[in-house]
LUMMARMI-316726 format. One record per residue: residue in one letter; z negated, x, y of N, C-alpha, C, O, CB in turn. Coordinates in pm, whole numbers, padded with zeros to 5 digits, always signed. Glycine has a CB too. Layout:
BEGIN
aZXYZXYZXYZXYZXY/...
// end
This chain:
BEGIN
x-00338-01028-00915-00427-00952-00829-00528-01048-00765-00485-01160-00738-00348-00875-00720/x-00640-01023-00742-00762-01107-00741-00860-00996-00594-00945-00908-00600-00850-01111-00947/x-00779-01074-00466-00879-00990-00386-01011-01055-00306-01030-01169-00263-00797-00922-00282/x-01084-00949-00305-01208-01036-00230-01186-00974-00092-01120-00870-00085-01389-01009-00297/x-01240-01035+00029-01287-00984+00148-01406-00932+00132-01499-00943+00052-01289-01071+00245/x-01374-00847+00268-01464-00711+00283-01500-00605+00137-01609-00560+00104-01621-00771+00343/x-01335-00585+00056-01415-00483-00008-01245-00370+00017-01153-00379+00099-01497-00538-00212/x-01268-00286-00084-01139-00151-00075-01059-00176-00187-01095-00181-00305-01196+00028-00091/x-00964-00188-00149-00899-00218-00253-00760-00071-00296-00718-00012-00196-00840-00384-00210/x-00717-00036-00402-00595+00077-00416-00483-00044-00488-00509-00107-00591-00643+00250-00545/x-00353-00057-00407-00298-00127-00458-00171-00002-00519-00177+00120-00513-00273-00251-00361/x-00113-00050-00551+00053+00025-00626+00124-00019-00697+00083-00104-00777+00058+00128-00704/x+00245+00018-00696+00334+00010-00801+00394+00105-00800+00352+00198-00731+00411-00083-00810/x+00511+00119-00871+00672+00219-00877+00743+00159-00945+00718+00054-01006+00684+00369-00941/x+00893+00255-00940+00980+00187-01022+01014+00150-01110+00965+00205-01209+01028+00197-01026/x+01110+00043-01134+01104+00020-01251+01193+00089-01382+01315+00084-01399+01117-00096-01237/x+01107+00144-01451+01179+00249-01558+01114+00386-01479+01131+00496-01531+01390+00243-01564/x+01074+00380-01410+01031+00504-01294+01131+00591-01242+01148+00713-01239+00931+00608-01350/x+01215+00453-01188+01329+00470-01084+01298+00503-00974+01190+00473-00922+01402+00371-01060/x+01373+00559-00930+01365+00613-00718+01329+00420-00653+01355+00307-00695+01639+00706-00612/x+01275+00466-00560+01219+00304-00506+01268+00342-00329+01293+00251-00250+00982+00264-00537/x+01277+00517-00281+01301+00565-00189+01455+00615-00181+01503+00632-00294+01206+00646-00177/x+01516+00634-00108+01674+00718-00140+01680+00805-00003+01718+00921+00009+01843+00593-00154/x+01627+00705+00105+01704+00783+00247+01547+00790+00362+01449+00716+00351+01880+00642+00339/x+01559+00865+00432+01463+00870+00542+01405+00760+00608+01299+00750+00671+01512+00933+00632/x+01498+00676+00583+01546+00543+00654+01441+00444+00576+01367+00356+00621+01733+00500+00628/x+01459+00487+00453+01392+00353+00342+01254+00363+00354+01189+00265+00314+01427+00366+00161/x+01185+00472+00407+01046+00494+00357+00974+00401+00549+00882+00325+00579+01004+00731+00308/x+01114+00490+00644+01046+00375+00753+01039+00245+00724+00931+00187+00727+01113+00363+00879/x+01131+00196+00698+01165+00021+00670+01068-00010+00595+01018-00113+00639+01307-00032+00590/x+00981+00050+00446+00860-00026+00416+00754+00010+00470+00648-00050+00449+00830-00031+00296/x+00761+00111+00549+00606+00119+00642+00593+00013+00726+00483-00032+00759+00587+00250+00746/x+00737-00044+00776+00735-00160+00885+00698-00305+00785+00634-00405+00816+00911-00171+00978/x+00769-00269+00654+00732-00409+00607+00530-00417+00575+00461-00516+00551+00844-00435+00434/x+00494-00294+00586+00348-00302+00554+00321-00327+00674+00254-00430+00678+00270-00185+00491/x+00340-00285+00773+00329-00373+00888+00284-00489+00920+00175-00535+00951+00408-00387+00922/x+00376-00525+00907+00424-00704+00904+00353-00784+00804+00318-00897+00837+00591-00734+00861/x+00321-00729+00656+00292-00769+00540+00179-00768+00506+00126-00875+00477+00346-00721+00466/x+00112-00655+00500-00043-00629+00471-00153-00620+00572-00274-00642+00560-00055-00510+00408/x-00071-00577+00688-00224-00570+00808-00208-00685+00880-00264-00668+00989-00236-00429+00940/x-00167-00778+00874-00217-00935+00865-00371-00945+00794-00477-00975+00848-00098-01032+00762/x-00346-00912+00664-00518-00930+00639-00571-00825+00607-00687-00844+00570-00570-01022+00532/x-00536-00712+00602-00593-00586+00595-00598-00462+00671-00491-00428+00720-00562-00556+00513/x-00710-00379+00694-00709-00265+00741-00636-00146+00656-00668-00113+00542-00836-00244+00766/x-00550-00098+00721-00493+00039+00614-00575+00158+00622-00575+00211+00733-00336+00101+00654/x-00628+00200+00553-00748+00306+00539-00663+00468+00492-00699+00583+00517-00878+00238+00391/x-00556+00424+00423-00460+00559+00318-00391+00511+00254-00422+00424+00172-00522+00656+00211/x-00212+00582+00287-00071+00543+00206-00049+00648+00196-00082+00729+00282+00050+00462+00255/x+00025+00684+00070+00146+00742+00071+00250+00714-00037+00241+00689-00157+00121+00867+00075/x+00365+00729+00056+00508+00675-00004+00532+00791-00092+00516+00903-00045+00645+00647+00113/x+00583+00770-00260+00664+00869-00298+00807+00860-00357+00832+00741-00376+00597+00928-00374/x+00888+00922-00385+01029+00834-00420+01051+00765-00490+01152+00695-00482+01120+00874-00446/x+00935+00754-00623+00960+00663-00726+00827+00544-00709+00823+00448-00786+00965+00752-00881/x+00714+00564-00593+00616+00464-00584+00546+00499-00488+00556+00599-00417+00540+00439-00692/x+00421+00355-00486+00385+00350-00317+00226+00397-00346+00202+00412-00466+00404+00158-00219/x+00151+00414-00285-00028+00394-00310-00048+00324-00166+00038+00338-00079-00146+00573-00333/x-00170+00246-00143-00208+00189-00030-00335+00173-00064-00363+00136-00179-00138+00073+00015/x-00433+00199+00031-00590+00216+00008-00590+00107+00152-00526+00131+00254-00680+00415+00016/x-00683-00022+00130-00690-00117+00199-00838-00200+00219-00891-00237+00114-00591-00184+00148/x-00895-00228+00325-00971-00289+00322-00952-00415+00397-00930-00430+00517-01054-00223+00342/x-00972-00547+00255-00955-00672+00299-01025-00728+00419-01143-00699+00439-00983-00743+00202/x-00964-00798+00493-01030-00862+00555-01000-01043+00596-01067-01117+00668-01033-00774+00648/x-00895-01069+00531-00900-01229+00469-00787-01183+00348-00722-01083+00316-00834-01390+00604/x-00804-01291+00314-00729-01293+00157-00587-01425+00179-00493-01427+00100-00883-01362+00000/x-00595-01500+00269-00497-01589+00322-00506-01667+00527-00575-01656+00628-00517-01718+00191/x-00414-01723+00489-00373-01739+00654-00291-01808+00676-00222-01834+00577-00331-01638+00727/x-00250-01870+00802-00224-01928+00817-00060-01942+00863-00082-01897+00975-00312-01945+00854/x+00039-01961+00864+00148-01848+00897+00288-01933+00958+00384-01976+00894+00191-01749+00738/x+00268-01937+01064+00358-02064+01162+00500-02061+01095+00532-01978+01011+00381-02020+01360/x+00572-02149+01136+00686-02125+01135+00804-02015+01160+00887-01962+01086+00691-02189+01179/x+00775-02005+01294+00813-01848+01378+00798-01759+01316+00900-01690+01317+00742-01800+01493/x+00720-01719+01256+00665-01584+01204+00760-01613+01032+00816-01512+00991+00438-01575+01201/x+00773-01718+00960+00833-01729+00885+00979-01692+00842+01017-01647+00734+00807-01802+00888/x+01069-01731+00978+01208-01735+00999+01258-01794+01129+01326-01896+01143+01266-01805+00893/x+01200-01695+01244+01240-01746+01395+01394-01755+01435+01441-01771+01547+01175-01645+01502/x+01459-01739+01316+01622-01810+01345+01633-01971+01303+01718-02055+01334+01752-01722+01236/x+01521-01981+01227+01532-02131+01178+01453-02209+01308+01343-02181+01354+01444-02159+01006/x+01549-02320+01351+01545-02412+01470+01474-02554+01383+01508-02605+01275+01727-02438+01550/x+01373-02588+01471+01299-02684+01372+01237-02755+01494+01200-02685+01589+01181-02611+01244/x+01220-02910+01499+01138-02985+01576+01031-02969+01671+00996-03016+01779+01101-03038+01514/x+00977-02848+01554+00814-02860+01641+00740-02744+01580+00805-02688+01492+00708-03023+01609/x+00635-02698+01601+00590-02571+01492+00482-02629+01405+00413-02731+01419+00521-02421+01572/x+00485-02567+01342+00405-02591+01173+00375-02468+01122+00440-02365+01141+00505-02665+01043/x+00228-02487+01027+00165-02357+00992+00179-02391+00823+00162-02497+00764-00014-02332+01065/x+00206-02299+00787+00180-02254+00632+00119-02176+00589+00146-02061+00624+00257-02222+00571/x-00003-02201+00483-00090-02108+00382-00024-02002+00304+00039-02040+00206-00155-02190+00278/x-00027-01845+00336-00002-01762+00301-00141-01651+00236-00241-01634+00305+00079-01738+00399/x-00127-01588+00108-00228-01523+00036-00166-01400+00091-00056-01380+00142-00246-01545-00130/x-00271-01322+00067-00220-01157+00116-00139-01137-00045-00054-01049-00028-00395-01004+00160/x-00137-01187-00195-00021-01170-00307+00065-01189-00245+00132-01096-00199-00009-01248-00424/x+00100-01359-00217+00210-01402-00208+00285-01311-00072+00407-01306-00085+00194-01560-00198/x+00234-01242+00047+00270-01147+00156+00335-01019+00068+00433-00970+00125+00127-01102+00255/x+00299-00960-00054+00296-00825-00100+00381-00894-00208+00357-00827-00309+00145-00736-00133/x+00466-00991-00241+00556-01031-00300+00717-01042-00210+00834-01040-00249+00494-01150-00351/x+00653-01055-00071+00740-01141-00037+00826-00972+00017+00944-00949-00007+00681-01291+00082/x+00723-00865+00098+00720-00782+00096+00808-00688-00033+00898-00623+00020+00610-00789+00121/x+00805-00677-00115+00882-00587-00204+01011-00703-00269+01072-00651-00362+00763-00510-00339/x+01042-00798-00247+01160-00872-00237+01276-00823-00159+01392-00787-00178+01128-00988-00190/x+01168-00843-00036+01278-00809+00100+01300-00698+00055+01411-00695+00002+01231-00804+00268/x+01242-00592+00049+01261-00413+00052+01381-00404-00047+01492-00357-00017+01104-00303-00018/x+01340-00463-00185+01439-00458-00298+01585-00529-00281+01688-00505-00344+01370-00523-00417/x+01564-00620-00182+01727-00660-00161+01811-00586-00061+01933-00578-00074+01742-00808-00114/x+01719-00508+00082+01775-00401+00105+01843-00291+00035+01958-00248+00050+01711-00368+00147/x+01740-00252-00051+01785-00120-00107+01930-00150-00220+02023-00071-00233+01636-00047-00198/x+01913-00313-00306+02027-00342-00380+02174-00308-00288+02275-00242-00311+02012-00502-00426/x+02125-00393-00170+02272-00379-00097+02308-00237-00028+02429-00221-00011+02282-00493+00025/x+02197-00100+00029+02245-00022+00010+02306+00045-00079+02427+00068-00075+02206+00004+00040/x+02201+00098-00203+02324+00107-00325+02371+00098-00403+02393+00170-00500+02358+00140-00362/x+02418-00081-00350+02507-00156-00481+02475-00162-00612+02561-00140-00698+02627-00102-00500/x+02328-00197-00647+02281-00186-00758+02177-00340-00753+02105-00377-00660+02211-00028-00776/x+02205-00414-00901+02178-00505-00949+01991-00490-01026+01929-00386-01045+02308-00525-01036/x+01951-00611-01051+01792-00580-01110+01652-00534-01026+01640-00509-00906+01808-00460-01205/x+01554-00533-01128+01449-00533-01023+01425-00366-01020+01425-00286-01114+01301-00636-01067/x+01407-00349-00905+01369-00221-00850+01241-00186-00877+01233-00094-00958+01385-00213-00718/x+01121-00236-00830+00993-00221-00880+00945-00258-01043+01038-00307-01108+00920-00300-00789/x+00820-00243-01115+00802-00295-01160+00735-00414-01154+00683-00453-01049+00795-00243-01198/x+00732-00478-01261+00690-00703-01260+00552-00718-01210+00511-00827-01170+00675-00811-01463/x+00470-00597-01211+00318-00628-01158+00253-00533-01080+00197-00432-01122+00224-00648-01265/x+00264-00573-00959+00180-00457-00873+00025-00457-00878-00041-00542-00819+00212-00470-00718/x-00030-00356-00952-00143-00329-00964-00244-00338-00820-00197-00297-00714-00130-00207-01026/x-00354-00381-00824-00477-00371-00722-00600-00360-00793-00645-00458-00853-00491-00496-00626/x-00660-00249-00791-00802-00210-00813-00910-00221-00691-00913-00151-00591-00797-00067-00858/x-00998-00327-00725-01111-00313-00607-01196-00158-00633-01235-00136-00748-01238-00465-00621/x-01216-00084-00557-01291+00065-00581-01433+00038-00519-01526+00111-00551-01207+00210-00493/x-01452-00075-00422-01632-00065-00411-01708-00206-00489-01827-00239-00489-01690-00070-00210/x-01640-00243-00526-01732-00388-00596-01791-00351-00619-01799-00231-00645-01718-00478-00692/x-01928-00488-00629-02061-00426-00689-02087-00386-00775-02191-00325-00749-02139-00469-00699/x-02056-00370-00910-02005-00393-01031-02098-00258-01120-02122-00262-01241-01818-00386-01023/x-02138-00149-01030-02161-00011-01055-02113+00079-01180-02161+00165-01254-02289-00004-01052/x-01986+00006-01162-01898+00129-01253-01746+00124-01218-01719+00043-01129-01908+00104-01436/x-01661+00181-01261-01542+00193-01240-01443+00215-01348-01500+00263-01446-01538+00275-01162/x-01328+00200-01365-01258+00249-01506-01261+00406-01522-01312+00489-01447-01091+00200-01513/x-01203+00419-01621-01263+00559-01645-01148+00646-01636-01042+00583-01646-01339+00578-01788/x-01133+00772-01619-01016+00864-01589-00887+00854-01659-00885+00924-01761-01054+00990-01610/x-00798+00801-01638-00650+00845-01768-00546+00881-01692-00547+00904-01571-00575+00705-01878/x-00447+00887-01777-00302+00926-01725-00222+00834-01721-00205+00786-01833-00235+01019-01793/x-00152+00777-01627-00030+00708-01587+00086+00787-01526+00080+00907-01498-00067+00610-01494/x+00204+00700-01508+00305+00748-01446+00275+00762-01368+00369+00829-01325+00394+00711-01436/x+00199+00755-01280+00150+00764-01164+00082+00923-01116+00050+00971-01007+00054+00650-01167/x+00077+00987-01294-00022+01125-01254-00184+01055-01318-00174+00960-01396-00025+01167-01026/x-00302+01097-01288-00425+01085-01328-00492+00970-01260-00542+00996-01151-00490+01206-01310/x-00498+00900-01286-00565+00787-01216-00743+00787-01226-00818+00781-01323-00501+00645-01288/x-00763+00795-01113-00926+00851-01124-01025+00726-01123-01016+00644-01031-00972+00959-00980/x-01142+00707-01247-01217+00629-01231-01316+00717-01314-01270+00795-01398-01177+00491-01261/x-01468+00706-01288-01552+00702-01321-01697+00654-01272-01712+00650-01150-01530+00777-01345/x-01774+00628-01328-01919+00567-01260-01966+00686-01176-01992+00800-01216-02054+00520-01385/x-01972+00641-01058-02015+00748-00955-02060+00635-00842-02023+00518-00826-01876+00870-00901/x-02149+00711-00773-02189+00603-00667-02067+00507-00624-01952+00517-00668-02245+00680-00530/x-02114+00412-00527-02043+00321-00469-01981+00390-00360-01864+00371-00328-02117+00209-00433/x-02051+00464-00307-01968+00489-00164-01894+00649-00208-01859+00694-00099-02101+00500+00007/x-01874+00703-00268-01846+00822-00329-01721+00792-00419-01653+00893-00438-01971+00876-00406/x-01668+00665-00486-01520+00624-00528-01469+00677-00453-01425+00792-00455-01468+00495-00535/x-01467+00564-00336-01348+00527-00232-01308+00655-00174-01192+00651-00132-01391+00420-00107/x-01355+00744-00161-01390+00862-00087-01253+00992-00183-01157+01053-00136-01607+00898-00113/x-01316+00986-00348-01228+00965-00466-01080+00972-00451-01001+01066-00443-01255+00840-00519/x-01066+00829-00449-00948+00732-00430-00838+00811-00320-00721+00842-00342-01011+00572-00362/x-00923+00833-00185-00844+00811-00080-00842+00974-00067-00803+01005+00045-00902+00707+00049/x-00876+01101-00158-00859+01197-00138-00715+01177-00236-00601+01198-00195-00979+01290-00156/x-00757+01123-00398-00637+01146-00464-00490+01089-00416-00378+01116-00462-00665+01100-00589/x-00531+00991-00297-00366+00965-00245-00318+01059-00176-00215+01119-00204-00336+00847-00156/x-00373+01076-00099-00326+01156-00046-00277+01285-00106-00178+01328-00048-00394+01163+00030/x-00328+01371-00224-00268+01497-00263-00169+01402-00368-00116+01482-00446-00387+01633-00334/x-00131+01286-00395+00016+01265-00460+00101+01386-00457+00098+01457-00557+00100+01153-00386/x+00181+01424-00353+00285+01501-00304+00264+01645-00347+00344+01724-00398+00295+01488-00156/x+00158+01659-00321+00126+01788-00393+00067+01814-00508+00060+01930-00549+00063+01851-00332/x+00006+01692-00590+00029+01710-00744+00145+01711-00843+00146+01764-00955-00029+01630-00790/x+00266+01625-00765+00361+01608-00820+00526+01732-00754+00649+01723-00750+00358+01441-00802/x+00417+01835-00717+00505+01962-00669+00593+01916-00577+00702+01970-00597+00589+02037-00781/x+00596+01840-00484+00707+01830-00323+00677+01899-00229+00764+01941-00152+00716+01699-00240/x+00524+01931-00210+00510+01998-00097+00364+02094-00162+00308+02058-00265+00492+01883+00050/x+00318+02221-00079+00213+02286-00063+00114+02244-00026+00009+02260-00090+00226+02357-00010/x+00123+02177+00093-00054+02105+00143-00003+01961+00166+00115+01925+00160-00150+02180+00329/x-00118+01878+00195-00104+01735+00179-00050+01711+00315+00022+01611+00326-00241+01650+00140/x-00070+01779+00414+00042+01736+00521+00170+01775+00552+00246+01715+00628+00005+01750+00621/x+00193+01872+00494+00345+01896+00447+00450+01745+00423+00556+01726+00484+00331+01984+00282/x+00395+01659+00333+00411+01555+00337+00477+01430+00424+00389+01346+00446+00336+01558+00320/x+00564+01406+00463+00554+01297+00605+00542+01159+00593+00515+01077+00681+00678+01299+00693/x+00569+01136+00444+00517+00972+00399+00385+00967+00409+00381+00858+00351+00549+00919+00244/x+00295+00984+00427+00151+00940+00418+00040+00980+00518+00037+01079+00590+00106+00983+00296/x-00033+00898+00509-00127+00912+00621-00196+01057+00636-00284+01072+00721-00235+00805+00604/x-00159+01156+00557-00263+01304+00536-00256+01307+00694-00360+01294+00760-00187+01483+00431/x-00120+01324+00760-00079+01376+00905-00183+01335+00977-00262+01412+01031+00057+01323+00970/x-00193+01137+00983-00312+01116+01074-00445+01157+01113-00505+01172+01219-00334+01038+01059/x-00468+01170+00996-00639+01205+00984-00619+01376+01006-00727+01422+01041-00729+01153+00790/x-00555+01439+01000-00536+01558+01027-00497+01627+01165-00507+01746+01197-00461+01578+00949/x-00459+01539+01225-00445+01527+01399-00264+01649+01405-00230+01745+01474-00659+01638+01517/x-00195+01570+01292-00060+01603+01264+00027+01499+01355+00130+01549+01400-00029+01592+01100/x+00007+01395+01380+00044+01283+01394-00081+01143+01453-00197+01139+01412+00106+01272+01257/x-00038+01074+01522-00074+01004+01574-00044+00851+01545-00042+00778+01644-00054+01050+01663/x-00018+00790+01412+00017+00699+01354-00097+00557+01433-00216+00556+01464+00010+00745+01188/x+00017+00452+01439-00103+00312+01385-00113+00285+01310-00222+00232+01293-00112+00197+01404/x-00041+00290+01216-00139+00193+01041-00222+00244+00996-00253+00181+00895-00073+00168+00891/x-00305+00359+01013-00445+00362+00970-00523+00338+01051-00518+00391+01162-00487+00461+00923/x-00625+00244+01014-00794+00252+01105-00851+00326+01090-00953+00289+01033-00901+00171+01095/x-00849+00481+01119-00943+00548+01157-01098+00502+01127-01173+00525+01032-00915+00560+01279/x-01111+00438+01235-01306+00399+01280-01309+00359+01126-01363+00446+01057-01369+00222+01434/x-01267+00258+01062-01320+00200+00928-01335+00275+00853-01424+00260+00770-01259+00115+00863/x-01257+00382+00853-01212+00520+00762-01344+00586+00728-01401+00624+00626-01108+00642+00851/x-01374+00580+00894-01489+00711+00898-01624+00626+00865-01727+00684+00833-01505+00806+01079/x-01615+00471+00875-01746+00381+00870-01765+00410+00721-01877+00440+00681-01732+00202+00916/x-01656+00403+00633-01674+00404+00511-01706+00559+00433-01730+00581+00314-01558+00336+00467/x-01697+00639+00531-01761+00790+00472-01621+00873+00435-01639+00985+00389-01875+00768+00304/x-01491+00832+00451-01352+00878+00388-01346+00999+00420-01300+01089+00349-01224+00809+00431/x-01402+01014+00555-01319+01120+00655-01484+01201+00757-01467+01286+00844-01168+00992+00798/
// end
């Protein structure tokens, strides 16, 4: 994955074999917290949603690495003095679905990788003035075509959001409780989306 600052990025994966990646109520909080912790370090969250077998995250960079003390590393580890380490927002979204996946092994007692080996990231505004073009994944329809620049993202962050209801779980997109539909819908009152950027970028 190859990100630039200041652009939008749709990251994802799912499982592997297009295994459950979700099981309990419990699991879908625990990686909202690890996106937390993990991605809005250098990114704005613009649109998620969790589904049982995979994640979507609509993101706008805003560094690509950092700097990342000790403390913040492993504040049980007792050490001399503090020290900073170079962290990439990859190596964060690695370290991120590690942790999650060794949770979920030891809830249920299951061996191997949970996700699959490469989490996809598509930049959706590069300058580039085109986009990939429409197909089908496990994922459902993955939408690309040459359409303005500011008219993708817009795209993008509608098709995450109806996940849940393309893939028949719920009726309307806030029916939903994994994903940001609630926020922007004044369902819910979440922090991991930025709003203001949301609306700077035309989303909402």
């Amino acid at each position: 994955m190859q990100f630039k600052t200041e652009f939008i990025f749709h990251i994802y994966n799912r499982g592997n074999n297009s295994q459950r990646v979700f099981f309990l109520p419990n699991n879908y909080l625990y990686f909202l917290n690890k996106i937390r912790s993990n991605i809005m370090p250098y990114c704005d969250i613009l649109a998620w949603c969790l589904m049982p077998n995979h994640f979507h995250l609509m993101v706008y960079v805003k560094e690509t690495e950092k700097l990342i003390s000790n403390e913040e590393i492993d504040p049980y580890i007792s050490t001399s003095g503090q020290f900073y380490k170079s962290r990439t927002i990859n190596n964060s979204i690695g370290i991120m679905l590690r942790s999650y996946t060794r949770a979920i092994q030891k809830q249920e007692n299951i061996t191997g990788s949970l996700f699959q080996p490469k989490t996809k990231a598509h930049c959706i505004n590069c300058h580039n003035g085109t986009t990939p073009a429409w197909f089908q994944s496990a994922f459902g329809t993955v939408i690309s075509t040459t359409i303005p620049e500011r008219q993708y993202p817009k795209v993008c962050f509608d098709y995450i959001h109806k996940n849940p209801v393309s893939a028949g779980l719920v009726k309307q997109i806030t029916d939903w409780e994994y994903s940001s539909a609630r926020d922007y819908f004044g369902r819910r009152d979440g922090s991991l989306v930025n709003k203001q950027i949301a609306i700077e970028f035309g989303l909402v």
